[in-house]
C-alpha positions as CSV (number, residue, x, y, z in Angstrom):
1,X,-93.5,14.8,-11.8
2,X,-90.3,15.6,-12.4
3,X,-89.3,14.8,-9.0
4,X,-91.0,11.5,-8.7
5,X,-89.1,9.9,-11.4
6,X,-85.6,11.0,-10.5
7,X,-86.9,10.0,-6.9
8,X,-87.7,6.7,-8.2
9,X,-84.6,6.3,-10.2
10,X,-82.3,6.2,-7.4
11,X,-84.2,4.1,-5.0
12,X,-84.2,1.5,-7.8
13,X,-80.5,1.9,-8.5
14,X,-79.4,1.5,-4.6
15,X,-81.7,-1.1,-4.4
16,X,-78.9,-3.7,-5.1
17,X,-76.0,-1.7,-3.6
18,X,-78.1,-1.8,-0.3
19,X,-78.3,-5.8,-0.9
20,X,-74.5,-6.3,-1.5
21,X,-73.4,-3.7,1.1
22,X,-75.8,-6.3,3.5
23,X,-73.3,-9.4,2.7
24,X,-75.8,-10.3,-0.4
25,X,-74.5,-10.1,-3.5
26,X,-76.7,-13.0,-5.0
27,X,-79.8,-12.8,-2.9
28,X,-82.5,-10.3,-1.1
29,X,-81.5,-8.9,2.1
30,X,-84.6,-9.4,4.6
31,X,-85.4,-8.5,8.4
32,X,-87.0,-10.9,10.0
33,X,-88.5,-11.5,13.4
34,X,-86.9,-15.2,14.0
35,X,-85.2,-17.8,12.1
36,X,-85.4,-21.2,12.2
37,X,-84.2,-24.4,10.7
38,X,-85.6,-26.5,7.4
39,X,-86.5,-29.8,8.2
40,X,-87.4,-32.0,5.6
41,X,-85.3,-33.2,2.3
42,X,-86.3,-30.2,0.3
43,X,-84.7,-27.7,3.1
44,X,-82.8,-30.3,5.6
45,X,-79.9,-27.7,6.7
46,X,-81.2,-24.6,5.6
47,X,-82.6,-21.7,7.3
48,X,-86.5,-20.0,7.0
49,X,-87.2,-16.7,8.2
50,X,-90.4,-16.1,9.9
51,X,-92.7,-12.8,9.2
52,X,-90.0,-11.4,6.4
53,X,-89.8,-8.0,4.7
54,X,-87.6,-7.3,2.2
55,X,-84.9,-4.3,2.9
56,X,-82.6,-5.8,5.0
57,X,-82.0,-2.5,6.6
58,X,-81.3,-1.5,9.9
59,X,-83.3,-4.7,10.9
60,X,-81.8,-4.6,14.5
61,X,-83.3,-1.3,15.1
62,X,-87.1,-3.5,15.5
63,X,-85.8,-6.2,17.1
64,X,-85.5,-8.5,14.1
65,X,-82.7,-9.8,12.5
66,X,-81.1,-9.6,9.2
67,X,-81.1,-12.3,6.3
68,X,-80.2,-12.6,2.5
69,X,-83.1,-15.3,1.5
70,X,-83.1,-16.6,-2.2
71,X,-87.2,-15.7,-2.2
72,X,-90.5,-15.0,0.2
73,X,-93.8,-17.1,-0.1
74,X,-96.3,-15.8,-0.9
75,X,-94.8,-14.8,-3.9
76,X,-95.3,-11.5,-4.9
77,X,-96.0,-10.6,-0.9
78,X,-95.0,-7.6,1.0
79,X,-94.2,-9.9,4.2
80,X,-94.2,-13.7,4.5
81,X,-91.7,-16.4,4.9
82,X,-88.0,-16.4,3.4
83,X,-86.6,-19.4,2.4
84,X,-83.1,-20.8,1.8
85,X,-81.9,-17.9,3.9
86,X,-78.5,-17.2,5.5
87,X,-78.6,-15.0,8.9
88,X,-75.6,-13.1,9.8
């Protein structure tokens, strides 16, 4: 038990570090398998990544690429879209 919560309390605390050390200080750092262009007024110029996970981690490693997205739909999803993202 003991363990688990020290365990726990780390992964939450790099959590961020792993974000900002990605190029995202203000966003989520994502791996995605494409990204594409907005169209539209509400995302005219901005980026959406397709089939999304949130780490941002060694993304290139499965092929996908990495992104800092400002949120994923569905909300509250494990995998989805990003939107307003930023690909490096």
């Amino acid at each position: 038990m003991k363990v688990t919560i020290i365990l726990s309390s780390l992964v939450v605390a790099l959590f961020p570090a792993t974000a900002i050390a990605q190029g995202c200080p203000l966003q989520d750092s994502y791996c995605c398998d494409a990204s594409v262009k907005g169209s539209g007024p509400a995302m005219d110029g901005k980026d959406v990544g397709i089939n999304c996970v949130r780490g941002g981690f060694d993304c290139g490693f499965g092929g996908q690429v990495t992104g800092c997205c400002a949120r994923l739909a569905p909300l509250g999803g494990a995998r989805g879209t990003g939107i307003d993202c930023t690909f490096n």
